[in-house]
C-alpha positions as CSV (number, residue, x, y, z in Angstrom):
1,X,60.3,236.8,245.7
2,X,61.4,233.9,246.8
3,X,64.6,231.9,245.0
4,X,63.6,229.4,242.0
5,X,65.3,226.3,242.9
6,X,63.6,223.9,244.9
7,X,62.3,222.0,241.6
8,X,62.8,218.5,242.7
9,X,60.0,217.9,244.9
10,X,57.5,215.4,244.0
11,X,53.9,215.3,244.7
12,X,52.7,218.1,241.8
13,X,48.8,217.4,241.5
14,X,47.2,216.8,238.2
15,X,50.0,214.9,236.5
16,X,49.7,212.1,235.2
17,X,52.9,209.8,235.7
18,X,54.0,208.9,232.5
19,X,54.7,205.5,233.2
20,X,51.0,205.0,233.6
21,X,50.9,206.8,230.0
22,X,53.0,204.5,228.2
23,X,50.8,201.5,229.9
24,X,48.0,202.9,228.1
25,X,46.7,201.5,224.9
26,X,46.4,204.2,222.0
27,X,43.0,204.5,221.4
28,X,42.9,205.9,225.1
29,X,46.2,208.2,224.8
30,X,43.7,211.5,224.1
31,X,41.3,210.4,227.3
32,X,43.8,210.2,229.9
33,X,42.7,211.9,233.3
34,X,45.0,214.9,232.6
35,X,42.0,217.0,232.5
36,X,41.8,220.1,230.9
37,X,39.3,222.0,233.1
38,X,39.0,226.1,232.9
39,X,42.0,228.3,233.6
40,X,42.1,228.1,237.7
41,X,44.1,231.9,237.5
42,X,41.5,233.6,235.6
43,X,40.4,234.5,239.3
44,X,43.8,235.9,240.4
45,X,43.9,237.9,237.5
46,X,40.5,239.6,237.9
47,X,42.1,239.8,241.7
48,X,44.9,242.0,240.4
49,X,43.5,244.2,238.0
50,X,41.3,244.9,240.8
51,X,44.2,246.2,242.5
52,X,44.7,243.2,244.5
53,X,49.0,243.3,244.5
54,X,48.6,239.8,246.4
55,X,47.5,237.9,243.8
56,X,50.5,238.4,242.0
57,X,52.2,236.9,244.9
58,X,49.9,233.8,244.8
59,X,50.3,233.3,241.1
60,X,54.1,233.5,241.7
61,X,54.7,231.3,244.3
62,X,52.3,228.9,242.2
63,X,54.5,229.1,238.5
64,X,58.0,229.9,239.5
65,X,58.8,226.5,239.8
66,X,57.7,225.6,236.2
67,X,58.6,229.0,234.9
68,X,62.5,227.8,236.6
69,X,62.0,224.7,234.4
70,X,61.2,225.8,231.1
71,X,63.9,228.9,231.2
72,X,66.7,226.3,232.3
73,X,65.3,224.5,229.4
74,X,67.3,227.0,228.2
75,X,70.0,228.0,230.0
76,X,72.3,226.2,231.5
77,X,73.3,228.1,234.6
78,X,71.3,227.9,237.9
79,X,72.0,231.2,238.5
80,X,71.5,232.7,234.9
81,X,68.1,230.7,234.8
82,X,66.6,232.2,238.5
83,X,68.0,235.7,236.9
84,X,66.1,235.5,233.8
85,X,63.0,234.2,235.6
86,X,62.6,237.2,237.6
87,X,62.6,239.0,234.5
88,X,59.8,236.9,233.2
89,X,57.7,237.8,236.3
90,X,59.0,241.7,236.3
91,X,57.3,241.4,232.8
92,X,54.6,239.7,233.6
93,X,53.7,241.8,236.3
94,X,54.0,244.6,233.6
95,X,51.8,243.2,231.3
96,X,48.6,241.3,233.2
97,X,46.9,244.2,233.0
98,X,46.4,244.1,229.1
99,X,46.4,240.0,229.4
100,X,43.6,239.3,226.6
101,X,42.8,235.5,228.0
102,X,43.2,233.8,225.1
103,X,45.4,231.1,226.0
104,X,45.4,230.1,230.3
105,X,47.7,232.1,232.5
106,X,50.4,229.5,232.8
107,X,50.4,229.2,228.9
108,X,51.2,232.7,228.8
109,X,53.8,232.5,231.7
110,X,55.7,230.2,230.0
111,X,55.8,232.2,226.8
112,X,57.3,235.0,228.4
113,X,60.1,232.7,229.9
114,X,61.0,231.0,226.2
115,X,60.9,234.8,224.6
116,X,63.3,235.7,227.8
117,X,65.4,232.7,227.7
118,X,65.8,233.1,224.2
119,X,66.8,237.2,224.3
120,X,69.3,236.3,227.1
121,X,70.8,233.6,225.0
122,X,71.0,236.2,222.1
123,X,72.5,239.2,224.5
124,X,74.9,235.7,225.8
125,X,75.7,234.2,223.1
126,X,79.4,234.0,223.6
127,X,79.3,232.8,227.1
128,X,76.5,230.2,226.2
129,X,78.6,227.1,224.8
130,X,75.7,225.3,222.6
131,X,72.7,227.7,221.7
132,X,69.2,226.2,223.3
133,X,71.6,223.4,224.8
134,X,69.1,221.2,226.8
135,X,69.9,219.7,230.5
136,X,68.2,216.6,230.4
137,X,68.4,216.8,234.2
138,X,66.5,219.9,234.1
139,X,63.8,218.3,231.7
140,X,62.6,215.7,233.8
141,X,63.4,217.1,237.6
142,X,60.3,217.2,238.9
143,X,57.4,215.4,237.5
144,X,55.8,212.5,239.6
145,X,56.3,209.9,236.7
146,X,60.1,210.3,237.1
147,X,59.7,210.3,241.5
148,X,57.5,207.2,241.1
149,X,60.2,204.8,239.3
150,X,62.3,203.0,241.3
151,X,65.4,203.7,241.1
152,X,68.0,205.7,239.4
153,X,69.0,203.4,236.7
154,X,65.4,203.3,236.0
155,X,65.2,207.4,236.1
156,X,67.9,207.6,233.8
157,X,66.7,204.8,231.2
158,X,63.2,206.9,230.8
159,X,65.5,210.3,230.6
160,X,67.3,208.7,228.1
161,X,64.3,206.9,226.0
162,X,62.7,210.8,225.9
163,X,66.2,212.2,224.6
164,X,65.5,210.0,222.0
165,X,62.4,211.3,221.1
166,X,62.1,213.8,217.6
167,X,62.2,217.5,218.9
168,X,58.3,218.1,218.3
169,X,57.3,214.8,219.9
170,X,59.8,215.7,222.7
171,X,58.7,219.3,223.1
172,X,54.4,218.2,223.0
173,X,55.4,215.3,225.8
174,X,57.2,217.8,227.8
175,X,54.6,220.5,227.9
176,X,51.5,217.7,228.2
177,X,52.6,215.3,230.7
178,X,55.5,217.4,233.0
179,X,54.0,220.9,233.0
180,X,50.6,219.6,233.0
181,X,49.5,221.7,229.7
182,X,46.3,221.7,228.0
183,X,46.5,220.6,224.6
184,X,45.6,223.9,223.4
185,X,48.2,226.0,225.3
186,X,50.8,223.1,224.2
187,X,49.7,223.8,220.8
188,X,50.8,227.6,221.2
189,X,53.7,227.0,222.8
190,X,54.8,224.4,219.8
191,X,53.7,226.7,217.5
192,X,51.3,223.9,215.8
193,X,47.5,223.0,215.7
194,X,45.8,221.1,218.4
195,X,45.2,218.4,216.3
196,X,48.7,218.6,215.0
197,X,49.9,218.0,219.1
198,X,47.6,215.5,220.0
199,X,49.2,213.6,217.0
200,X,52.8,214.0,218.2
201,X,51.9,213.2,222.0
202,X,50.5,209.8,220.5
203,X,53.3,209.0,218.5
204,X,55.5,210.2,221.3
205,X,53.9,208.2,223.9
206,X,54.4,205.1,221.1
207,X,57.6,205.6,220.9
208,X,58.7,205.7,224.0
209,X,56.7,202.2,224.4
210,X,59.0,200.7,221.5
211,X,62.3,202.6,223.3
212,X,61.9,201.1,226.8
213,X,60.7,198.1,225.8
214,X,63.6,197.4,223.7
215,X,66.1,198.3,226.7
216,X,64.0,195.4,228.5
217,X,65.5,192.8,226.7
């Protein structure tokens, strides 16, 4: 399996940068072309309970960048992080057998690494200064709406506007715009209705608009 840590490239398709978001008026926040079409892994799966071992593989090499992500969300360590997302894909490689299909496959992926990142945080806790302490770095590494500003003062002015953010509205934006979520599997992983996060991702995306315009002036 191959190492988790070249996160920074740009270029991921299906992502709306999110400084084409915040230009958008808010009646048209819940249209944007983030599309939410039917899971593309279903078909790996059906590949693997088949018997198909190289599907696994394909599904791999296609989430352990974002699966990297969301457990360094986490954690704070590179090293700790690409440890504990090898266990998320030992377990998921355990368990995709019985996977039931009720959320999409990267929903479910990224369950795993928060109930992993979270058990080696318990079985860590006093060599992990700061429970659930959050790299900002590691929050905003990849996405195309961070590669597509110019510059690194203006990187870190958008980093620091989403800091800002209340932890819900923070979380929904995260999941929606840099891991390219479906409202519905954002929903699960916030642990709130759909409705509930397309509210926060409107409010967030507001927000945001009132933050960086204010650093403007």
């Amino acid at each position: 399996m191959e190492p988790y840590r070249a996160i920074n490239q740009s270029g991921k398709g299906g992502v709306r940068p999110i400084v084409d978001i915040i230009s958008l008026r808010p009646t048209a926040l819940l249209a944007t072309a983030m599309t939410e079409t039917m899971d593309p892994d279903r078909e790996l799966v059906e590949r693997f309970r088949a018997g198909d071992r190289s599907a696994f593989d394909v599904l791999v090499r296609s989430h352990q960048k974002g699966v990297w992500r969301m457990v360094r969300r986490y954690i704070k360590s590179d090293a700790d992080a690409a440890d504990v997302t090898q266990q998320v894909f030992v377990r998921a490689f355990k368990g995709l057998v019985t996977f039931r299909g009720a959320s999409s496959v990267k929903s479910w992926l990224f369950r795993i690494a928060i109930n992993c990142s979270l058990s080696w945080i318990r079985d860590h806790r006093r060599e992990q200064p700061g429970e659930l302490a959050v790299d900002d770095n590691a929050l905003t590494e990849e996405p195309r709406g961070i590669a597509n500003i110019s510059g690194d003062q203006e990187g870190d002015r958008l980093r620091a506007a989403i800091a800002q953010l209340p932890p819900q509205q923070k979380l929904v934006l995260e999941l929606r715009v840099f891991d390219d979520l479906a409202f519905k599997d954002v929903a699960e992983l916030a642990e709130c209705s759909e409705n509930t996060a397309k509210v926060n991702f409107h409010y967030a995306v507001k927000r945001l608009r009132v933050i960086l315009g204010s650093t403007r002036e």
